[in-house]
KEKE-3310 file (N, C-alpha, C; in steps of 0.2 Angstrom, whole numbers, plus 5000, padded with zeros to 4 digits):
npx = (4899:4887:4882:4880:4869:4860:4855:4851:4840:4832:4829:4822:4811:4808:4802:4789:4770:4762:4747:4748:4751:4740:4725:4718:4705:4690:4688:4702:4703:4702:4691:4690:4702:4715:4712:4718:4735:4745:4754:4770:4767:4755:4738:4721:4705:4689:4670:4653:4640:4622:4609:4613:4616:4630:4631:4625:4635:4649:4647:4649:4658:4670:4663:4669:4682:4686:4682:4691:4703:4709:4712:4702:4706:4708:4692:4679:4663:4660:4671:4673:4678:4688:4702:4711:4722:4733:4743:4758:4762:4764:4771:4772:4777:4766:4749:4740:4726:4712:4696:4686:4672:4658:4645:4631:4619:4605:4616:4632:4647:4663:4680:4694:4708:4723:4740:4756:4771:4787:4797:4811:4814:4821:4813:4806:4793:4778:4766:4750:4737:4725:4717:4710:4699:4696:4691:4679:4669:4668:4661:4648:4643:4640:4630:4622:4614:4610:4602:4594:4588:4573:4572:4573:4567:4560:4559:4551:4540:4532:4524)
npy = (4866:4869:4856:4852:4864:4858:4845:4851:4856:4845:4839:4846:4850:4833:4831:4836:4835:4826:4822:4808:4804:4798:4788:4780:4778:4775:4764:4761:4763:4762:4761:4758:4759:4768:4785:4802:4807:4799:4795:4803:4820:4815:4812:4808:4807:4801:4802:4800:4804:4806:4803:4805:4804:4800:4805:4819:4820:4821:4831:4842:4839:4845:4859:4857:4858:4869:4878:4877:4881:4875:4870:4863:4845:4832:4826:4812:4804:4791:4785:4788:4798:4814:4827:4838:4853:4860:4877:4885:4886:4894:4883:4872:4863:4862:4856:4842:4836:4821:4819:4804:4795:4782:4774:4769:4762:4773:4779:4790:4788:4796:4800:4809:4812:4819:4825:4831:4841:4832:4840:4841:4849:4863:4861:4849:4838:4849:4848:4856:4850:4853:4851:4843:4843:4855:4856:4844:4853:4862:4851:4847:4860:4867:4854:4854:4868:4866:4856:4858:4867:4867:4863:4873:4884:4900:4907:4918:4915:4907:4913)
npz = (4397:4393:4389:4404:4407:4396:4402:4417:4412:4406:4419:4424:4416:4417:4428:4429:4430:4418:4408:4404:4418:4423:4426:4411:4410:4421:4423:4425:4439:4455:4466:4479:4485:4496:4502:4503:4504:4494:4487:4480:4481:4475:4476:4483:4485:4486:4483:4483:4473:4478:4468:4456:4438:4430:4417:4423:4432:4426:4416:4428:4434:4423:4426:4441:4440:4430:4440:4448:4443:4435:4417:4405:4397:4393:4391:4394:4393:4390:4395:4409:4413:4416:4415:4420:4419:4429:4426:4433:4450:4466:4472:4463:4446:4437:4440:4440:4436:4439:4437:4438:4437:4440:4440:4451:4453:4461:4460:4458:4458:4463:4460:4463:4457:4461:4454:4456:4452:4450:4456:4466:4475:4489:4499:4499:4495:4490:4486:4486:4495:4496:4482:4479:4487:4483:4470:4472:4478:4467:4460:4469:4470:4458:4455:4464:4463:4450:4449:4459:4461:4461:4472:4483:4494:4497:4511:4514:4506:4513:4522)
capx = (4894:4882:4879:4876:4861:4854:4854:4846:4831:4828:4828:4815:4805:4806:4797:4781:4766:4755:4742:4752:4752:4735:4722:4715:4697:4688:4690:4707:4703:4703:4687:4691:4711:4717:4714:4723:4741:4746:4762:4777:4765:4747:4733:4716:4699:4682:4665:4648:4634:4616:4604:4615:4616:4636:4631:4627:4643:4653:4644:4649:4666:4670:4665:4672:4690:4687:4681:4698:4710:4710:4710:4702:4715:4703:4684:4676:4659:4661:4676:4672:4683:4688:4706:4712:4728:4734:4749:4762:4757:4769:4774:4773:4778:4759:4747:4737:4717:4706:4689:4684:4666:4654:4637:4631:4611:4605:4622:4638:4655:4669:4688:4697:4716:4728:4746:4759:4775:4789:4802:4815:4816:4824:4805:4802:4785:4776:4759:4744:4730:4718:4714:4703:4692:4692:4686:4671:4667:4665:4657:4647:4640:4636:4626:4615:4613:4608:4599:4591:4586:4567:4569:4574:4562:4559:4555:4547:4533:4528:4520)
capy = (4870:4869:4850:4854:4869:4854:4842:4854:4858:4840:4836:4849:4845:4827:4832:4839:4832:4827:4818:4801:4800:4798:4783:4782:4777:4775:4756:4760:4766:4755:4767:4757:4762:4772:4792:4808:4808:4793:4796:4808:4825:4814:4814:4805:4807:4796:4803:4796:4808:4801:4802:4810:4800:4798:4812:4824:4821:4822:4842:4846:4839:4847:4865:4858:4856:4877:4885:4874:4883:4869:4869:4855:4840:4826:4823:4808:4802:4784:4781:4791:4804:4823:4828:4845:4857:4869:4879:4884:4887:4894:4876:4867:4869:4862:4850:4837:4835:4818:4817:4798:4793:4776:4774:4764:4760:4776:4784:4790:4788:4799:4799:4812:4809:4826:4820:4836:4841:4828:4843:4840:4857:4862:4860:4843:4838:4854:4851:4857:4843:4856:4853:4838:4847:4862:4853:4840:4858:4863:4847:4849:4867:4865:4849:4860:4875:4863:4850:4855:4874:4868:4861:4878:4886:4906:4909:4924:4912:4902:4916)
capz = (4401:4389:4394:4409:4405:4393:4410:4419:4409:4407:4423:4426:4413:4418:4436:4426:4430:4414:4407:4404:4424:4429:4421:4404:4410:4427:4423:4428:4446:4461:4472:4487:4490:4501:4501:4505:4502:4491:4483:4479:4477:4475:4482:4480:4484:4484:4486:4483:4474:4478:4465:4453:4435:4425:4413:4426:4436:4420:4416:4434:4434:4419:4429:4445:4438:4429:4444:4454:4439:4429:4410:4403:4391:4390:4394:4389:4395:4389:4399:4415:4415:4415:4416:4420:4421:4433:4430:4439:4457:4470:4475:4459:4441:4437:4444:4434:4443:4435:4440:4436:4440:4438:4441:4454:4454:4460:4465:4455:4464:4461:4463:4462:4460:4459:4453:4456:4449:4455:4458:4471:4480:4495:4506:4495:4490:4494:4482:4489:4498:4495:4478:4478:4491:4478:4464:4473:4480:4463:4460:4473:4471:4451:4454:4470:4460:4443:4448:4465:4462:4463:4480:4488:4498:4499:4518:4514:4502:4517:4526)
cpx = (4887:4877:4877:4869:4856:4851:4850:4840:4828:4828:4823:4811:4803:4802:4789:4777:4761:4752:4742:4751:4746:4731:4719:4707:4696:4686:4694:4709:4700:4697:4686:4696:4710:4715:4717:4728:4743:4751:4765:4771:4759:4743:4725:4710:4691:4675:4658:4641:4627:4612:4604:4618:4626:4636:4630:4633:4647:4651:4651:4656:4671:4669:4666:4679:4690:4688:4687:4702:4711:4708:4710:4706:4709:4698:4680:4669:4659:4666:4676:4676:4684:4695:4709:4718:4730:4739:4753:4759:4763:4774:4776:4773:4770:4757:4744:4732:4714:4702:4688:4678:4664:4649:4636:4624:4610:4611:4627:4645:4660:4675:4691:4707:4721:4736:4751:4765:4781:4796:4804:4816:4818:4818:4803:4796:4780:4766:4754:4739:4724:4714:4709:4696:4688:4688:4679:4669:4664:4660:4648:4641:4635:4629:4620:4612:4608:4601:4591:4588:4579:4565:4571:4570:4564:4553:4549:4539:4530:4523:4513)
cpy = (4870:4862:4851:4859:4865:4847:4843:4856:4850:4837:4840:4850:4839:4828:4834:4835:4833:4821:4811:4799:4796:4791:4785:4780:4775:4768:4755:4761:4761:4763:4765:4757:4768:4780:4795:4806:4802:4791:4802:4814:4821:4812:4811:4806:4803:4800:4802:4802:4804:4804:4806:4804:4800:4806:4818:4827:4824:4829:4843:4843:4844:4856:4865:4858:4864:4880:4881:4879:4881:4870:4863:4852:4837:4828:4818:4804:4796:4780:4785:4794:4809:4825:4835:4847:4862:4872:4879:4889:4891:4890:4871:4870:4869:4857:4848:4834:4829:4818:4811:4798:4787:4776:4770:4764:4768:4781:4784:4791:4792:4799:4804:4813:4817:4824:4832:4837:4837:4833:4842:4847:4857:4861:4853:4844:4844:4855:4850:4853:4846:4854:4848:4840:4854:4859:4848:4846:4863:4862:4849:4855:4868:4859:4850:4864:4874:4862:4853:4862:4872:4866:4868:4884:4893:4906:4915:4921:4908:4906:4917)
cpz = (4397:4390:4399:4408:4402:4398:4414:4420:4407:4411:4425:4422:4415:4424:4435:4426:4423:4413:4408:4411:4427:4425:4418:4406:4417:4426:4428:4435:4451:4466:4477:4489:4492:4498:4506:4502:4498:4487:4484:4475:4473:4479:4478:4485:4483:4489:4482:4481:4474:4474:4459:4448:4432:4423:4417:4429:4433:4419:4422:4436:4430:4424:4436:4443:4435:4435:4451:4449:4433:4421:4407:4397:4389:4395:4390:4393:4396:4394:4405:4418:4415:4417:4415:4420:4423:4431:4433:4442:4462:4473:4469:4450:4436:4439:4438:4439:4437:4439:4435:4442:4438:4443:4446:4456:4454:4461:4459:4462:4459:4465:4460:4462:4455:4457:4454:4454:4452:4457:4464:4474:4486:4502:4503:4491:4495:4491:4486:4490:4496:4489:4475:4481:4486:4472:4465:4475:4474:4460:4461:4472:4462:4454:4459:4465:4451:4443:4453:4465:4463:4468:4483:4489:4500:4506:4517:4511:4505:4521:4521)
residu = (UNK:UNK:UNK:UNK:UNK:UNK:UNK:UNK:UNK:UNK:UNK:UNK:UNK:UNK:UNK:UNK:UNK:UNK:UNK:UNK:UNK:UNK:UNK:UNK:UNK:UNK:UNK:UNK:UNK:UNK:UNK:UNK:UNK:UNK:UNK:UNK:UNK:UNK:UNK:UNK:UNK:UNK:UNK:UNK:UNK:UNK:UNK:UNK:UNK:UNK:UNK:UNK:UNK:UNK:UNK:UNK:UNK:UNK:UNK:UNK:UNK:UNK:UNK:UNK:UNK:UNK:UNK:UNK:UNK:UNK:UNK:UNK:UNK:UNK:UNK:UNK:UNK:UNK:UNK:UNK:UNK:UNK:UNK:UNK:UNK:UNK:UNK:UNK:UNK:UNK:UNK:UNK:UNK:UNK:UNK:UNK:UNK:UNK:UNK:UNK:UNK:UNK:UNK:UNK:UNK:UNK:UNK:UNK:UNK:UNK:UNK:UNK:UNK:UNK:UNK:UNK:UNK:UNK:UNK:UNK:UNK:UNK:UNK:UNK:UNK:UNK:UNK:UNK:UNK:UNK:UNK:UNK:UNK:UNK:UNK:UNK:UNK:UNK:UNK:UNK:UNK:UNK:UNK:UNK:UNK:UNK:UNK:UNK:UNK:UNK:UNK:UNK:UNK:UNK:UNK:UNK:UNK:UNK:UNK)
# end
């Protein structure tokens, strides 16, 4: 009996999404394959900020991946990356979010690849598609609120 109970907890450890799964530098990222669904419980993401430098993106990945859940593992500028970790979720036992970017003239690229827990449950792979959208929404919302606060116009100052 006991064999079996030590079977069972190593199979459901072995389904846990971590850091090992995703690449160790945005070298290692292919930013013209395929997005949405992309495997067993992942999910990928590519979006293009215009006039926005590495080091900005990196900031703002970093509190796009907190205000998604996420607890940051790794962050490294040099290698163009930011790796995050969600808990257990109602669907999964945790996810694992990279944000990988690379500069491109004036534009950084981002990809976002969520990796989720490979558990066999009786609904199968059930990990949520949302969470690429929540985190460049993060992205996204820091790098407005940062960068662009001196473009925004109070109507009331133009009368």
């Amino acid at each position: 009996m006991r064999l079996v109970g030590v079977f069972a907890v190593l199979l459901v450890l072995s389904g846990c999404a971590s850091v090992s799964m995703l690449p160790k530098s945005s070298s290692e990222v292919d930013f013209g394959a395929a997005e949405g669904k992309t495997g067993w419980s992942q999910y990928e993401h590519v979006e293009t900020f215009h006039g926005y430098s590495a080091d900005q993106v990196y900031e703002a990945a970093k509190v796009g991946l907190g205000n998604a859940g996420f607890s940051l593992r790794v962050a490294d500028l040099s290698k163009g990356m930011v790796i995050g970790e969600h808990g257990m979720t109602a669907h999964d036992w945790n996810v694992i979010g990279g944000v990988y970017f690379k500069e491109r003239h004036q534009d950084t690229q981002v990809k976002v690849i969520i990796e989720g827990s490979k558990d066999i449950g009786f609904s199968g792979d059930v990990t949520s598609e949302g969470w690429t959208g929540k985190i460049l929404k993060g992205l996204r919302d820091y790098l407005n609120d940062t960068y662009h606060s001196i473009l925004r116009v109070d109507k009331a100052d133009l009368n």
